[in-house]
N, C-alpha and C positions, 0 to 999 in steps of 0.2 A: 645160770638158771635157765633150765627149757621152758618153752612153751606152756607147756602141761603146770608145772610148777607157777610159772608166773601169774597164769590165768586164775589161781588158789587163793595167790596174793593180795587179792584188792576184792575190794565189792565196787556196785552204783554209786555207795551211800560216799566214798573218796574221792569221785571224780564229778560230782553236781558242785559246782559251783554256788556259793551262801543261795546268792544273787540271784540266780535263775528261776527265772519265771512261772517254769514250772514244776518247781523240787517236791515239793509236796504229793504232785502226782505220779513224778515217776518214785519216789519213794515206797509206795502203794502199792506200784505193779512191780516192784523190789516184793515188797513182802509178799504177792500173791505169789509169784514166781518161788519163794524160799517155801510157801505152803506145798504149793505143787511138789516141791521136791521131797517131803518131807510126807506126802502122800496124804494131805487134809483136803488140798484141792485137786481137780481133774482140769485137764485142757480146756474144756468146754468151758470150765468158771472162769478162766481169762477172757473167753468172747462177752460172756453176761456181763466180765465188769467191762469192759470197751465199749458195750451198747448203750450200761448205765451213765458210764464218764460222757458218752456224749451228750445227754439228756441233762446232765448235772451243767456240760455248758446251756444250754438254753434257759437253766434257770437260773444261769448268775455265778452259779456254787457259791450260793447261797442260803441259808433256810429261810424262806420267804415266808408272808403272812399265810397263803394257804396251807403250808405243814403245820406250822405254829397250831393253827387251830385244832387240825388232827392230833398234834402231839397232846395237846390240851387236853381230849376227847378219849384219846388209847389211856391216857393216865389214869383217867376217872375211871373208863373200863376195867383195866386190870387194878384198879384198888377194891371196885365194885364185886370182880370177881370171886365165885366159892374156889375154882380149881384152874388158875392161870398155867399156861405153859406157854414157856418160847422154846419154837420149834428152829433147829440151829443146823444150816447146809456148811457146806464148804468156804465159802467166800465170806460168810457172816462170823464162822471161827478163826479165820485166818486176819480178819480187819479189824475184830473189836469184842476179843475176848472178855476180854475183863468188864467192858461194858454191860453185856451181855447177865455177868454174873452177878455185878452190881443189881444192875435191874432184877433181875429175879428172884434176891435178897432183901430187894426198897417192897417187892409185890407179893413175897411166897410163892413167887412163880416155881414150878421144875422145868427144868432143861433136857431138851430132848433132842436125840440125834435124828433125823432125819433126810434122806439123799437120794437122791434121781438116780444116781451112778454109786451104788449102794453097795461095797464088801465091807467085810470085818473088819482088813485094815485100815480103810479110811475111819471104820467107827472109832476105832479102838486110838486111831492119833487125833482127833479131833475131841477125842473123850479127854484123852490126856493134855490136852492145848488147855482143856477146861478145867482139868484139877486144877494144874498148872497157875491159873488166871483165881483159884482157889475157890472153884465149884464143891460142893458138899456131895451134891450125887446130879448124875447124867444118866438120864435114860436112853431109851432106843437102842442102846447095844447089842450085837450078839444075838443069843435067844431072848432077851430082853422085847424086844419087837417081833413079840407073835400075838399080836392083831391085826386085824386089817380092816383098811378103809371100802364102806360099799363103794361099788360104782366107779373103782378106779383101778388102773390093773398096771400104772407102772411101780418100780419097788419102792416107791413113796407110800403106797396103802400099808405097808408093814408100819405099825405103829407098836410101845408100850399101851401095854392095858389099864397101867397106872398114870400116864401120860396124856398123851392127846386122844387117846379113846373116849376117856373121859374128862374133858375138859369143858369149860364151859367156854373159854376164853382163849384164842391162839395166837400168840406174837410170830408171825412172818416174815420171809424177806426176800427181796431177789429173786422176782416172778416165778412162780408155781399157779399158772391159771388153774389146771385140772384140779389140782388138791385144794384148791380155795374153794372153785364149786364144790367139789363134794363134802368138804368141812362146812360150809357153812347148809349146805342141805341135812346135815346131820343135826342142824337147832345150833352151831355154834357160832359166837362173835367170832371175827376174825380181823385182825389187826396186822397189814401188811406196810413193810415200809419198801414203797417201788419208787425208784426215780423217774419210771415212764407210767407217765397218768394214762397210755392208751391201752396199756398191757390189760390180758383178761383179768391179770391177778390183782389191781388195780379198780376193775369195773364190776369186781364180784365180789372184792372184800367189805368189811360192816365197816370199818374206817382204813382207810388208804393214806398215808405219811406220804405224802408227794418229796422226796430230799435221798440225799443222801445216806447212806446209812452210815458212815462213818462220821456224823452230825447228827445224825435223827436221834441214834441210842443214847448218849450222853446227855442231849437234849432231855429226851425222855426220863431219863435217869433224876433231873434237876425238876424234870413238873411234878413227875411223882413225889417227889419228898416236900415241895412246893405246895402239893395239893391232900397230904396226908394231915395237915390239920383242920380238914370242909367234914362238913359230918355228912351221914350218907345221901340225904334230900336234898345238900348243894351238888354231891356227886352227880347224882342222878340227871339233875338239872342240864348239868351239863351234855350231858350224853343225848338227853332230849332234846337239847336245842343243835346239836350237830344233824349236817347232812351231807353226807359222802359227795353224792352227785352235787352237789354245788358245789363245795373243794374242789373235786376233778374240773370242772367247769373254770372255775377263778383260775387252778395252776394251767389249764386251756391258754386263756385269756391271755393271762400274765406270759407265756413263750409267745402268743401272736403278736401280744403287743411289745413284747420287746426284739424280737425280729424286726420288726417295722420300725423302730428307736434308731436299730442298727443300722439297718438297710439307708436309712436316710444321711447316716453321719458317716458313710464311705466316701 
């Protein structure tokens, strides 16, 4: 057997040991890696997740008490909402399709493609990741995305006119500072899950999921149908008593103080 041949022969997933301390995550950038090749993700979505996975250490890789509450809060949102949609990049169909489709199944959300590094081909495989995962319909495809967002001029303002044009409510993920501003200048909620509380996209969304995304959506997935027997005045409630900038603040806290936890027990 040559080189070429043997290299066909094995994956990651054959040579991670049970054991290994970190299987789970190199498992992950297995799968971004098999996305990329398959044309769902670009080069660029391996650095966003490397920047996330580092932030994911500061908080434990854990979902701590500050996402809990967001999660609690985006639920009541998108149950609340007339026209939910979750808007779907690269990194977030290549980690957690099926969650994705879940959710917007638990909320009558629609699924929309949306992409910084935006051709037909990546729409059209990320479209298909999503039947796949057993979506009913995926917007933003193709000519399907001829709207556009004011005030923003990379090929992210290409929207569906049935989609995030008109939504009232946007599920996010994996920093888009610019499209947060101008979505949410547009009068919409906007529901971002960032694992860095310091990103714009983070500091301008109506509730920020401080975690992981590969925990936050299932999460989510479990509060919604959790919270789908509150009638709408408990909803609401909820929503009232949340405040973004305090979550940012606590998930703050919580990486200072535990930096300083660390630093002491070296």
């Amino acid at each position: 057997m040559d080189k070429a041949q043997d290299s066909k022969s094995w994956s990651i997933r054959d040579i991670i040991p049970e054991n290994h301390p970190r299987k789970e995550s190199l498992l992950i950038r297995e799968k971004l890696i098999e996305a990329m090749e398959k044309s769902i993700l670009v080069p660029q979505g391996l650095i966003a997740h490397g920047r996330g996975e580092c932030f994911d250490y500061l908080i434990g890789e854990k979902t701590q008490d500050f996402a809990e509450k967001a999660i609690e809060a985006a639920a009541a949102t998108l149950l609340l909402a007339k026209t939910p949609v979750i808007s779907i990049n690269g990194n977030m169909a290549a980690l957690v399709p099926e969650g994705l489709v879940r959710l917007a199944e638990e909320t009558n959300a629609k699924l929309e493609v949306n992409l910084f590094y935006r051709d037909e081909r990546r729409e059209k495989a990320i479209a298909e990741l999503l039947y796949k995962a057993n979506a009913k319909e995926v917007l933003g495809v193709g000519e399907d995305a001829s709207t556009v967002i004011p005030e923003l001029f990379s090929q992210r303002r290409r929207v569906s006119p049935k989609g995030i044009y008109i939504a009232d409510v946007i599920l996010l993920g994996l920093e888009d500072g610019d499209r947060t501003e101008a979505l949410v200048k547009m009068g919409k909620k906007v529901i971002a899950i960032d694992i860095n509380p310091l990103s714009r996209t983070s500091r301008s969304a109506t509730i920020t999921i401080v975690d992981n995304i590969i925990r936050a959506v299932p999460r989510l997935v479990e509060k919604v149908k959790e919270l789908k027997s509150k009638n709408k005045e408990e909803l609401e409630q909820i929503v009232l008593n949340y405040d973004n900038k305090n979550v940012l603040a606590e998930s703050l806290k919580f990486i200072a103080n535990r930096l300083t936890q660390l630093s002491l027990s070296l």
